[in-house]
C-alpha positions as CSV (number, residue, x, y, z in Angstrom):
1,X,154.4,33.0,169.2
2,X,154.1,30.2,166.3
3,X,151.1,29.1,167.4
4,X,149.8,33.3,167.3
5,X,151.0,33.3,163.3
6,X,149.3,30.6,162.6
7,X,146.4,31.6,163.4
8,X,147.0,34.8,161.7
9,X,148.0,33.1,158.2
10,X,144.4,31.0,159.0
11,X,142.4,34.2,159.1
12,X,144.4,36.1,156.4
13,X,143.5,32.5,153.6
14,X,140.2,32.7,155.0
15,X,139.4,36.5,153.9
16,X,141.2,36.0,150.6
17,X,139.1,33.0,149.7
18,X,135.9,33.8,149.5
19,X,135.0,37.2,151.2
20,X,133.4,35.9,153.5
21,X,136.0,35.4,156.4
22,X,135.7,31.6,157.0
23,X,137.6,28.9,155.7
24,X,136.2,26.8,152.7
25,X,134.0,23.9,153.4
26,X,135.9,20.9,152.6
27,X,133.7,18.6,150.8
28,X,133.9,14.6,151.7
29,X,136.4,12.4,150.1
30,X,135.6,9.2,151.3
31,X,133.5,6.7,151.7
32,X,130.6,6.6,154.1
33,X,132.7,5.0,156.4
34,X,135.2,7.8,156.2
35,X,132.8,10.3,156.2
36,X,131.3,10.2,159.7
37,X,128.9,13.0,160.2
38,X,129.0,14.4,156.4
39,X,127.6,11.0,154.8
40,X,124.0,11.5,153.4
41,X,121.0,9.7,155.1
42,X,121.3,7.1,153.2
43,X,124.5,6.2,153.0
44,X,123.8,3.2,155.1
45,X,120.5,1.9,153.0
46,X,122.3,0.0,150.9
47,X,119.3,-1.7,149.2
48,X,118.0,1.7,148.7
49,X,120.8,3.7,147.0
50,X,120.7,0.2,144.7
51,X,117.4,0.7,143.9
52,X,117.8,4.7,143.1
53,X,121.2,3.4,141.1
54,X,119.3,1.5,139.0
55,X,116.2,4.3,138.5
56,X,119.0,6.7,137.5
57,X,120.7,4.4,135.0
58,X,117.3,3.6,133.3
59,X,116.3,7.3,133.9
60,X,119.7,8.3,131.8
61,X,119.2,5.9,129.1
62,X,116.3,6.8,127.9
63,X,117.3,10.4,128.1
64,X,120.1,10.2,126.5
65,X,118.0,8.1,123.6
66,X,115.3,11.4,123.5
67,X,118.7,13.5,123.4
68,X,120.2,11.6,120.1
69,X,116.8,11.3,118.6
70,X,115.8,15.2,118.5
71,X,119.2,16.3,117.5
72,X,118.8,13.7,114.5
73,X,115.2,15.0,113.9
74,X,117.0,18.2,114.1
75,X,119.8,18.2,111.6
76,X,117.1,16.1,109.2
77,X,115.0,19.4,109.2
78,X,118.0,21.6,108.1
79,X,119.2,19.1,105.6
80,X,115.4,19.2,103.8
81,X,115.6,22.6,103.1
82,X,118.5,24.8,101.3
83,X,118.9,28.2,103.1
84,X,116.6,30.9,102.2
85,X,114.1,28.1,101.0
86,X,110.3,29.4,101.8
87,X,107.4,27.7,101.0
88,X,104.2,29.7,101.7
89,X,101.5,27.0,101.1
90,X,98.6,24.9,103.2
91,X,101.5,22.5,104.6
92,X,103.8,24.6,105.7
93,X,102.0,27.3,107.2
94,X,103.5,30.5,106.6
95,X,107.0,29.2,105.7
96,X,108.9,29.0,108.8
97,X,107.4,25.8,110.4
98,X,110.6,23.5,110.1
99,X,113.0,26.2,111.4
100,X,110.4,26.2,114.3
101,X,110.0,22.4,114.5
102,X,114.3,22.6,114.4
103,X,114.6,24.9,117.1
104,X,111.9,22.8,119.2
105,X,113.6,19.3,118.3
106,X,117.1,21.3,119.4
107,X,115.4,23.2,122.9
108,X,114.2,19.7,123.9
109,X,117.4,17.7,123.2
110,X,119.0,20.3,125.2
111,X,117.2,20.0,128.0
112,X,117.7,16.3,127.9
113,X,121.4,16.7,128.1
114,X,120.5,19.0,131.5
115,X,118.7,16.1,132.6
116,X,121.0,13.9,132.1
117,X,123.8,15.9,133.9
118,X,121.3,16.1,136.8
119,X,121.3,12.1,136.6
120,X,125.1,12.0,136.6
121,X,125.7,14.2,139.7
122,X,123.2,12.3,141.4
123,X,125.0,9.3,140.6
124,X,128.1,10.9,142.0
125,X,126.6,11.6,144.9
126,X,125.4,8.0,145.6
127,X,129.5,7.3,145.0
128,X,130.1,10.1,147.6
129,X,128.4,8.8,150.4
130,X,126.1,11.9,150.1
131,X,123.0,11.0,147.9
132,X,119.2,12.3,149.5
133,X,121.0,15.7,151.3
134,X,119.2,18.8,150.2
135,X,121.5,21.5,148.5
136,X,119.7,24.2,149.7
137,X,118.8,23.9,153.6
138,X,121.2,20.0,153.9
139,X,117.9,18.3,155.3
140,X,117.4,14.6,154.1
141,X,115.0,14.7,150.8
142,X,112.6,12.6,151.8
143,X,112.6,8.8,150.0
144,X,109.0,9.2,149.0
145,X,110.4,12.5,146.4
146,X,113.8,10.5,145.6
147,X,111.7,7.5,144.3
148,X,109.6,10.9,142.4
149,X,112.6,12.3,140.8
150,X,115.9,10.0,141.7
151,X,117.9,13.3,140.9
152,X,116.1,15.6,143.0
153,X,118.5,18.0,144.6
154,X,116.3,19.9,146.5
155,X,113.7,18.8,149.4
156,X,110.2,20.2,148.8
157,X,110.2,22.9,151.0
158,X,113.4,24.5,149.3
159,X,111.7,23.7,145.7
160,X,108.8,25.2,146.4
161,X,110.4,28.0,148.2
162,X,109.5,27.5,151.9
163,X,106.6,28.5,153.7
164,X,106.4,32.1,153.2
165,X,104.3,34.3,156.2
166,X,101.9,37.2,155.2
């Protein structure tokens, strides 16, 4: 009878925890060695995850450089100008050409910071055991793309959206 509620107070966590009716995935917590079956395809190329180590540290430095650099550009362009200050001539266009050259220097520093989150979870995942898995389908991303784009998450069939039949 113990063994009956148990599996009852299984089922009854699993449909409050998601919707879905199945227990959560647990994700891995060890190293590859502890990992077994959930450790990525690389986990065992240890020259290789070096190598993408590396890429992403160099890939993250300079991102984070082009991050500090635009927001620096960016608050220079406010400073320049005192609010409300329009200047309708030859070099500035038709007065709003810094708040657009701000906004730029502000969208791309942004994006930088995205990148360089990208670059850390990769990172983590190298840590993990789990670096090369595709998010999407869980296929190994191919070496040739990692090389690419170190912090690719998705294999090139999931990025481009599969093969689609007409």
């Amino acid at each position: 009878m113990s063994a009956q509620r148990a599996l009852q107070a299984d089922a009854s966590a699993a449909s409050s925890g998601g919707g879905r009716g199945t227990l959560p995935r647990r994700r891995p917590t060890g190293g590859p060695a502890e990992q077994g079956a959930n450790a990525g395809p690389y986990a065992e190329d240890q020259a290789f995850l070096a190598e993408q180590r590396a890429a992403l540290l160099e890939e993250r430095a300079t991102y984070q450089e082009q991050a500090e650099a635009l927001r620096a550009e960016a608050e220079s362009l406010a400073l320049e100008r005192e609010p409300g200050d329009v200047q309708f001539d030859e070099e500035s266009g038709e007065g709003g050409t810094a708040a657009v050259d701000r906004e730029r220097d502000l969208t791309l520093s942004a994006q930088a910071l995205s990148t360089i989150a990208e670059i850390d979870a990769a990172l983590a995942a190298i840590e993990a055991g789990t670096y090369g898995v595709c998010e999407q389908c869980g296929q190994p991303i191919p070496q040739a793309r990692l090389r690419a784009l170190p912090y690719a998450r998705l294999c090139v069939a999931c990025k481009s959206g599969g093969l689609h039949r007409r």
